[in-house]
N, C-alpha and C positions, 0 to 999 in steps of 0.2 A: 504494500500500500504506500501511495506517494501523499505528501502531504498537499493540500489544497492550491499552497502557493507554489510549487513544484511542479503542481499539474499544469495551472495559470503558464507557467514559466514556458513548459513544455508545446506549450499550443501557440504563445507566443512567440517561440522562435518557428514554429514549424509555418505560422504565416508569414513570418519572414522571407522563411525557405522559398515559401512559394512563390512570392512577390517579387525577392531578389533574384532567386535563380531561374523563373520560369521554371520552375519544377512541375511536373506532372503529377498528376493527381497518386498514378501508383509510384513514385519515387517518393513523394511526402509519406504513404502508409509506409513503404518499406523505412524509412527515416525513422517516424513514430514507434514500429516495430522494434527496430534494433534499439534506441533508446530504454522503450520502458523495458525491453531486455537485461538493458545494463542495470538500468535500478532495480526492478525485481531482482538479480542476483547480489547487488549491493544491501538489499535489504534482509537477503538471507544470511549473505555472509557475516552482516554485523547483527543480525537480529532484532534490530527494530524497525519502526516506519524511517521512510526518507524524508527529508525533507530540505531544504535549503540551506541551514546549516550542515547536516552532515556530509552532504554531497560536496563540499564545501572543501574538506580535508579530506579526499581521497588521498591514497599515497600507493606508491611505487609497488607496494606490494599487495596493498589491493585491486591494482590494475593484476598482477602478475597471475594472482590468485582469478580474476572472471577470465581472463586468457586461458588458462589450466584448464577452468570448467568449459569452457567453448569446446578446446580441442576435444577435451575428456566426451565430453557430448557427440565428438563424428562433426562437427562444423568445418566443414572444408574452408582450408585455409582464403580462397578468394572472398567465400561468405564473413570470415571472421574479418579479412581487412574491411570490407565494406562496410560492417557496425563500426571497428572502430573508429572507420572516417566518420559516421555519424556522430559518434560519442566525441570526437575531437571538435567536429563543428557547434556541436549543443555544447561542452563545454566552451568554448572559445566567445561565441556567443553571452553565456550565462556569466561567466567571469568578467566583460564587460559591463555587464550589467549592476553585478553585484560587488564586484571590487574583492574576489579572492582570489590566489595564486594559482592557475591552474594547468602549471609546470609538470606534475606527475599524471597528467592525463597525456597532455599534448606531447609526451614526450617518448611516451610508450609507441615502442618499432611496431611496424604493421608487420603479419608475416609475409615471407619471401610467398611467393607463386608464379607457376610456368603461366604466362600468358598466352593464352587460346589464339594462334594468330587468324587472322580472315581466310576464310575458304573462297576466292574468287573464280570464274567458268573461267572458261577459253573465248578467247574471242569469238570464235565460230560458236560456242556455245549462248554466249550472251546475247548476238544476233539472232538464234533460231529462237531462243525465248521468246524473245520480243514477237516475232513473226510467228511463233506456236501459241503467247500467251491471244493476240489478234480471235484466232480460231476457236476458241473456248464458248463464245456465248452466243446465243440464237440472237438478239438483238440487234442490229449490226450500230447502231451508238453506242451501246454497252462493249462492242470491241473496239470501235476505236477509243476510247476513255480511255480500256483497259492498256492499248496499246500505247498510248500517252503516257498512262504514267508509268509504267517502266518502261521506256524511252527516255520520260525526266530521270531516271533513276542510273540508268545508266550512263545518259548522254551527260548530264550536271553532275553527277555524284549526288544528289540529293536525299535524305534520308524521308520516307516513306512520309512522316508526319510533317516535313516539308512544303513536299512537290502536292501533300492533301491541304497544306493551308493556304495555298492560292487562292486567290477571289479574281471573280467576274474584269476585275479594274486592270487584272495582270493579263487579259486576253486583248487581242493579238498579243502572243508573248516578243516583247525585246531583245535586241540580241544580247545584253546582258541582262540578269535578273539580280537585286539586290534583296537578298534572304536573311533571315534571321534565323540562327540557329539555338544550341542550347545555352541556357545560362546569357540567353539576350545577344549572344555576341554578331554582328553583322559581317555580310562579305558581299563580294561581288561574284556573279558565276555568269561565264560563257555560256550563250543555248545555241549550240547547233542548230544550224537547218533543219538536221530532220529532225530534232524534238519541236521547233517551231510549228513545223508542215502535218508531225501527227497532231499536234493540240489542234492547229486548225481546223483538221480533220471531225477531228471532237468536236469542236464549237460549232461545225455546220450540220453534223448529223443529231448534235443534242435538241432532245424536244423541250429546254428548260432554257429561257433565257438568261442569257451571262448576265448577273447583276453586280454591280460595282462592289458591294460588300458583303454576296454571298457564296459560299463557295464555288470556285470555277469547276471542280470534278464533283457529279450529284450521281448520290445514288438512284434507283428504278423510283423513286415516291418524290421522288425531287430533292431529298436534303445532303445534305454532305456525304460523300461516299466515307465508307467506314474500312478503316485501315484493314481486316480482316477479309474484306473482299477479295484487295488486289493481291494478299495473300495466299485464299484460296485457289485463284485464277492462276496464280504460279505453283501450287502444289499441282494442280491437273495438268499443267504445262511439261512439270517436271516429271512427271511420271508416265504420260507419254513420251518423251526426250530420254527416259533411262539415267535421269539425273541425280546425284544425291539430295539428302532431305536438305546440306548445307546451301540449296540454290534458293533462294528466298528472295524476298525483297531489299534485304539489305547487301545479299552477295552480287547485286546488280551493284550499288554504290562502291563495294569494296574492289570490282571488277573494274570500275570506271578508274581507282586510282592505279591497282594494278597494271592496267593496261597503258597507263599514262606513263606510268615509270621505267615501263615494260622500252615505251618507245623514245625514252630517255627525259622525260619531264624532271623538271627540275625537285627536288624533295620539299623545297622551302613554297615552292608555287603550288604545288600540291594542296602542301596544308592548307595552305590558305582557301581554294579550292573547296577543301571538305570541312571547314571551319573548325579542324584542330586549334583545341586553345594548346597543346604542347605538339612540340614535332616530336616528342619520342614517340607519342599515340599513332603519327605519320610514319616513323621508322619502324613497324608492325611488317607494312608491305616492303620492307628491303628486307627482312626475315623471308616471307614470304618468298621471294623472288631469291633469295638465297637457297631455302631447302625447295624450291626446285632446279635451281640450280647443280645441287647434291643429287638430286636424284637421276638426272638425267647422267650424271656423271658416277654413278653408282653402276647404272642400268650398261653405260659404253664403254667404262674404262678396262683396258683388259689387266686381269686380275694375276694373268699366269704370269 
């Protein structure tokens, strides 16, 4: 049990969260989650209610000790960094607030983990998508939509919740488009021609008119298409193609940097590109492009 002005505390930065980082509605629960995580274990560990003072003097080896029980509990190492970043930002937050030292929180190592690197197609791959994903629906506006937006997705790097919050005022698309990404940050992205020429495509066959502020991709009833659509439409796509389940809608973005790099794009342009706020997030795809590098060189080098 959290004490009243704890909870207060706790809701208060989580509207923070939302307001300053554009946080998504399920990134603030998973925030909330790992939080009262920590206190619920902080309240076992010491045995009484929490509350604003005792949270107040955590030490070194109370972090050591909810670390211990994480692992003790099966919490895989990427899930325990991810509470502890929350628990670094709630305190870092709450310490402003309240004027106490919050040196043994912030200070505590996140643990090490292998980063999952992105599963990108092949070029010929990510083409037939495009041109397979087309083929999926009886409507023929509902194919070209679909085929727009993984075209933005490929052709910009755009992530899925991106290329979906266009509005009506962004058609005819520009040859550059100015995005806002996560945590608010802006960029600039190049549209190809042919993402141009398929949205077009869209805009003539939609029986919904493009309204200035409402969304430019609509579902069959007219409202904003729903990310699990364009999802679905690439699982059918992919399973006629003989694809892995990693071809999704994001391995179209991850494809788009891949390929970029592939044909010698610069790393730093890149990011900016995909609206990395760090290039080591961009240096993902030089891994990438390295183990298959290894592999190809695995598969030809002769061994005798």
């Amino acid at each position: 049990m959290i004490s009243p002005a704890l909870s207060s505390a706790l809701d208060e930065w989580l509207d923070h969260a939302r307001a300053l980082n554009d946080a998504s509605d399920n990134t603030i629960k998973a925030y909330q989650s790992d939080v009262l995580g920590f206190l619920a274990f902080m309240q076992s560990h010491h045995g009484d209610a929490q509350g604003l003072g005792p949270i107040s003097r955590i030490t070194v080896s109370d972090m050591r000790a909810w670390m211990a029980s994480e692992r003790g509990r099966g919490v895989a190492a990427r899930s325990l960094a991810r509470s502890l970043s929350a628990v670094k930002s709630f305190y870092r937050w709450l310490s402003d607030r309240e004027g106490f030292e919050p040196t043994a929180v912030l200070s505590t190592r996140s643990p090490k983990f292998q980063r999952k690197l992105p599963r990108p197609l092949t070029e010929d791959a990510a083409r037939t998508m495009i041109d397979t994903v087309e083929l999926q629906a009886r409507e023929p506006w509902v194919a070209a939509r679909d085929m727009a937006v993984v075209t933005l997705l490929y052709g910009c790097g755009l992530r899925i919740s991106e290329a979906l919050s266009l509005t009506g005022a962004d058609a005819p698309l520009p040859e550059v488009l100015r995005i806002t990404g996560k945590g608010g940050k802006e960029r600039i992205v190049p549209v190809l021609p042919a993402a141009r020429a398929a949205v077009d495509a869209y805009v003539a066959a939609c029986p919904f008119e493009p309204e200035p502020t409402a969304p430019l991709f609509r579902g069959v009833r007219g409202k904003g298409l729903n990310p699990r659509a364009v999802q679905k439409v690439m699982e059918q796509a992919r399973l006629q193609l003989g694809l892995p389940a990693t071809a999704t809608p994001h391995a179209m973005r991850h494809s788009f940097a891949t390929h970029l790099l592939n044909a010698g794009g610069d790393l730093r342009a890149i990011q900016e590109l995909l609206g990395h706020a760090s290039l080591s997030t961009t240096q993902a795809y030089t891994a990438v492009d390295t183990a298959r590098l290894m592999e190809v060189y695995e598969r030809a080098h002769p061994k005798g």
